[in-house]
N, C-alpha and C positions, 0 to 999 in steps of 0.2 A: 627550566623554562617557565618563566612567570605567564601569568594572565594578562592579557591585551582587555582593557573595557571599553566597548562601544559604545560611546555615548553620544547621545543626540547634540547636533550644534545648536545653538542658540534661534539659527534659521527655522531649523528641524523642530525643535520646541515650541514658537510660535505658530510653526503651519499642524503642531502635534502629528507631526510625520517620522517614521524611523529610516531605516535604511531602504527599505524594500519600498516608499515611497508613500505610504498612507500612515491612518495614525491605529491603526488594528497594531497590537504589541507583539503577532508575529507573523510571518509570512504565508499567508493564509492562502489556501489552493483557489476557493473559491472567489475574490476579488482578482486572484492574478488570471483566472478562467475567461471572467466576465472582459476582461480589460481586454484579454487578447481574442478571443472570437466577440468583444462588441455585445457582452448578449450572455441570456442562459442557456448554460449546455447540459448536456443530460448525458449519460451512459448509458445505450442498452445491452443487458445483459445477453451473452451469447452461449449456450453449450452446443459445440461442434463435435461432442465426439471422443475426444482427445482423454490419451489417460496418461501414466505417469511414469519415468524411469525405477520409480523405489515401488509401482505396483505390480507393473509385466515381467519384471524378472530380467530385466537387465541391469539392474545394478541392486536390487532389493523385491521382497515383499511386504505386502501390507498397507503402504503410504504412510505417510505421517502421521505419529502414534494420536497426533487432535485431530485429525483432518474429519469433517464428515461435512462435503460440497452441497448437503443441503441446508444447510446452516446459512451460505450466501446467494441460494440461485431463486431467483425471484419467479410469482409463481407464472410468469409468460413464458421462460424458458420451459422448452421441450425438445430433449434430443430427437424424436420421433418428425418434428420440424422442418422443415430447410430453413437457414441462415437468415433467409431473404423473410421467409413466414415471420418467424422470431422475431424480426425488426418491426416486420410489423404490428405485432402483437405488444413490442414494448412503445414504441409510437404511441398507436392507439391506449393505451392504457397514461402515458405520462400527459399527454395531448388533451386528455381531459383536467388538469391540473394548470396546466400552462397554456395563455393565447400563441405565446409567438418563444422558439425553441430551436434551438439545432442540436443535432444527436453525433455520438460517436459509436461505433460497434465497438462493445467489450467483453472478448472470446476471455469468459473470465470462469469457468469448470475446468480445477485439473491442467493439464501442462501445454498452454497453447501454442505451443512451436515446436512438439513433439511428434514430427512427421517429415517426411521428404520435402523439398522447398516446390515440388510442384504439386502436392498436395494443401501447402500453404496457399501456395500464387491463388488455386484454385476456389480457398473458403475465403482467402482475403478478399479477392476479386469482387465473387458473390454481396460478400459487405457493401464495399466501395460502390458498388453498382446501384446501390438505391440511391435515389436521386436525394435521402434527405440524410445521408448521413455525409458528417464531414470529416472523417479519420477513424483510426484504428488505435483501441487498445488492449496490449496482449498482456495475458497474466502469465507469466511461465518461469520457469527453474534457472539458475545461473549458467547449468551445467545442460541447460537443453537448447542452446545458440550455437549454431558455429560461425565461421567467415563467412557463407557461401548466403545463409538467411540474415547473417548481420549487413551485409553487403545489399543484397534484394531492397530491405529496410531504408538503409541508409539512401536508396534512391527512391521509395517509395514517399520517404517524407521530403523531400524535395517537392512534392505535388501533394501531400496534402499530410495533416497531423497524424504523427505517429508515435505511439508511446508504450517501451515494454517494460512490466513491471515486473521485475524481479521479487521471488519470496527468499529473501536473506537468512531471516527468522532469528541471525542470533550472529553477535560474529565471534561467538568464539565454538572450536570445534568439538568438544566436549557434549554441548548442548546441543549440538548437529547431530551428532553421535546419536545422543539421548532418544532423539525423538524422531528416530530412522530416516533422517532428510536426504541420507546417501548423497550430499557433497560435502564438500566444504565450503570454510571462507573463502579462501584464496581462491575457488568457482566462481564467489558473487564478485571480489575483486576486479576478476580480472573481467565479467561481463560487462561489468558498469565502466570499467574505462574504455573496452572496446566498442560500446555505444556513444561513450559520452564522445571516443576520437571521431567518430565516424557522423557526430552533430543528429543521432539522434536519440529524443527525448527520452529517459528511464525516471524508473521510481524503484526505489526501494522499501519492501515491506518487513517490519520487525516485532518482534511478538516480545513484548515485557513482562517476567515473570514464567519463562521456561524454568522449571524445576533443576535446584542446584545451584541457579543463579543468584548472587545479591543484588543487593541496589547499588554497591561500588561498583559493580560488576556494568552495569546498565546506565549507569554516567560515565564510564569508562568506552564502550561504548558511542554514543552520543560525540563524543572525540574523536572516535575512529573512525565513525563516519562524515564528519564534518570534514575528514581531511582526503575522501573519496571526491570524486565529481559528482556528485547524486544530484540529480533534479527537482526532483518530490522525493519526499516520505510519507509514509505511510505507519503507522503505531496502530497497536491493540495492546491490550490486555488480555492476559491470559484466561480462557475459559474454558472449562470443563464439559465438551458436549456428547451429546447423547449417541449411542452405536460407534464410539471411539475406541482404540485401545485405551487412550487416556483413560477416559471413562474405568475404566476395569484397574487403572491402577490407582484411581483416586479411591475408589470404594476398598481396593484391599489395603493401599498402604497411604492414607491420609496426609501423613506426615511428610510425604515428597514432597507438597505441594505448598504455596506460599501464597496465597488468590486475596484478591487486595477488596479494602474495603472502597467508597467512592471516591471518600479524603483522602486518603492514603496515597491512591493512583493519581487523582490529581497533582497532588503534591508534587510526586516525584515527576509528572508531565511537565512541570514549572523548572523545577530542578534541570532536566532534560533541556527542555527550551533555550535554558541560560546557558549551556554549555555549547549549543546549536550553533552550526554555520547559518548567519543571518541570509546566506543565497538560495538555503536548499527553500523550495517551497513544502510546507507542511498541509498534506490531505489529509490526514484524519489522525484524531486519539484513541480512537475505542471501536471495540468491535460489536455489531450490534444483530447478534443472530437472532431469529424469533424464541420466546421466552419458555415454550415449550419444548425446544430442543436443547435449554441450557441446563446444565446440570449445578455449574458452583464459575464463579458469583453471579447470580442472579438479579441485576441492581433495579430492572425496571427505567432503567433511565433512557431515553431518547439521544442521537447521535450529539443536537443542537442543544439540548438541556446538560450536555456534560460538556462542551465546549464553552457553553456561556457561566460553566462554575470554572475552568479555566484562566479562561478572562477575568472572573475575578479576581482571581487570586493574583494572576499578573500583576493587574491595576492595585490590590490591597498592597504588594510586594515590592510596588515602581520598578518593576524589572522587566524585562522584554527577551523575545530571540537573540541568541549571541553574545547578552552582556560579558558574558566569563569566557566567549569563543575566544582559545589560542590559537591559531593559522600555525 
């Protein structure tokens, strides 16, 4: 099967617009945010509690051999909190930054749908209930959904924005394996089409640079998931952090590891891009945990300072999302 290349009409040229309707060269979370709540939206961070199937022992110990949850939890989150506190505490803190804001709850510590669905009804509810938030988004496992909370969802976002983000981290099972995820692909498959049938909103999270992997490996990849219903994506780069098992096995055995320089990861982000379904929308390239819990690559760089070398190189490259996309 050859390559299909998406290219710009002549109309599309002139208004320097691509598929996704602007002239940004790929489909960018945050213009497509704005356009549909009208406005900037914010996420506030939530930790409810919640822990994990590969932690309590039902399908695993330990967690995820990178995992360490303070790496992403911003410092307003406090489990000691309620739900309702915590909102306010991320409010008040982004609310000095911004005059005019609408907020989403993002139960984003650990497996957020890892509970009876009326333990959910009950922290979601809490969310919802403040008058200034306008939807829910949940970070949680493929393999931590069933019908009963996919169903609840599927009418909850009927009344208001709702979006569950899957950690995929790799799709091949090898590297699931590796890095004790205790599921598999075929888990995150079949969640994202069971959300996408049921119309609502997912994202998929994947981590570039699991040990073992190549770069063939990770364009390959990019294909397989262009050919999912994904909504968003979400990319990082792989990073070495602090109180991890990783950690312990970077310092004994070095050589597992392949930890990219800034070019390098860009590059292959450009590479990725071109192979991209031009529908998924793209949230983010890199992960940006504070620099005293990083262990190895250490770039120093800002989320917006690694985006805007992105775009470069797009623009140096005249290539955009999708160019090389096969359907």
């Amino acid at each position: 099967m050859g390559f299909f290349l998406f290219l710009p009409t002549e109309e599309e040229k002139m208004k320097q617009e691509f598929f996704w309707g602007h002239s940004k060269r790929y489909n960018d979370f945050s213009t497509y945010f704005r356009k549909k709540f009208s406005g900037r939206v914010q996420k506030i961070s939530i930790d409810a509690g919640f822990t994990c199937p590969n932690r309590d022992g039902a399908k695993g110990k330990g967690g995820c051999t990178y995992c360490n949850n303070k790496t992403f939890k911003p410092s307003y989150t406090n489990l000691k909190n309620s739900v309702k506190h915590q909102i306010d505490e991320g409010i008040a803190f982004f609310s000095k930054k911004y005059d005019s804001m609408q907020y989403l709850a993002y139960f984003q510590a650990y497996t957020n749908t890892y509970a009876s669905l009326d333990n959910l009804i009950k922290l979601y509810s809490e969310a919802l209930s403040h008058p200034e938030i306008a939807g829910l988004v949940l970070s949680t496992r493929p393999d931590a959904v069933n019908d009963e909370i996919l169903d609840y969802l599927a009418e909850l976002s009927k009344k208001v924005y709702v979006m569950v983000e899957f950690g995929v981290e790799s799709h091949l099972d090898r590297s699931l394996e590796g890095v004790n995820r205790c599921h598999t692909f075929a888990d995150s498959v079949k969640a994202i089409e069971e959300t996408a049938r049921r119309g609502i909103n997912n994202c998929a999270h994947l981590i570039l640079g699991l040990p073992g992997e190549t770069r063939a490996d990770w364009l390959e990849q990019a294909k397989v998931i262009s050919r999912l219903p994904v909504k968003n994506l979400k990319l990082h780069q792989l990073q070495v952090h602090r109180q991890t098992v990783m950690e312990k096995q970077y310092k004994a055995n070095p050589e597992m590891f392949h930890l990219f320089s800034v070019e390098e990861y860009a590059e292959l982000v450009v590479d990725y891009l071109e192979l991209l379904n031009p529908a998924i929308i793209v949230e983010r390239f890199v992960s940006e945990a504070p620099s005293e819990m990083v262990v190895a690559p250490n770039w120093g760089l800002k989320n917006f300072e690694f985006v805007a070398k992105v775009e470069k190189r797009l623009k140096e490259r005249d290539t955009w999302q999708g160019r090389l996309y096969c359907p």
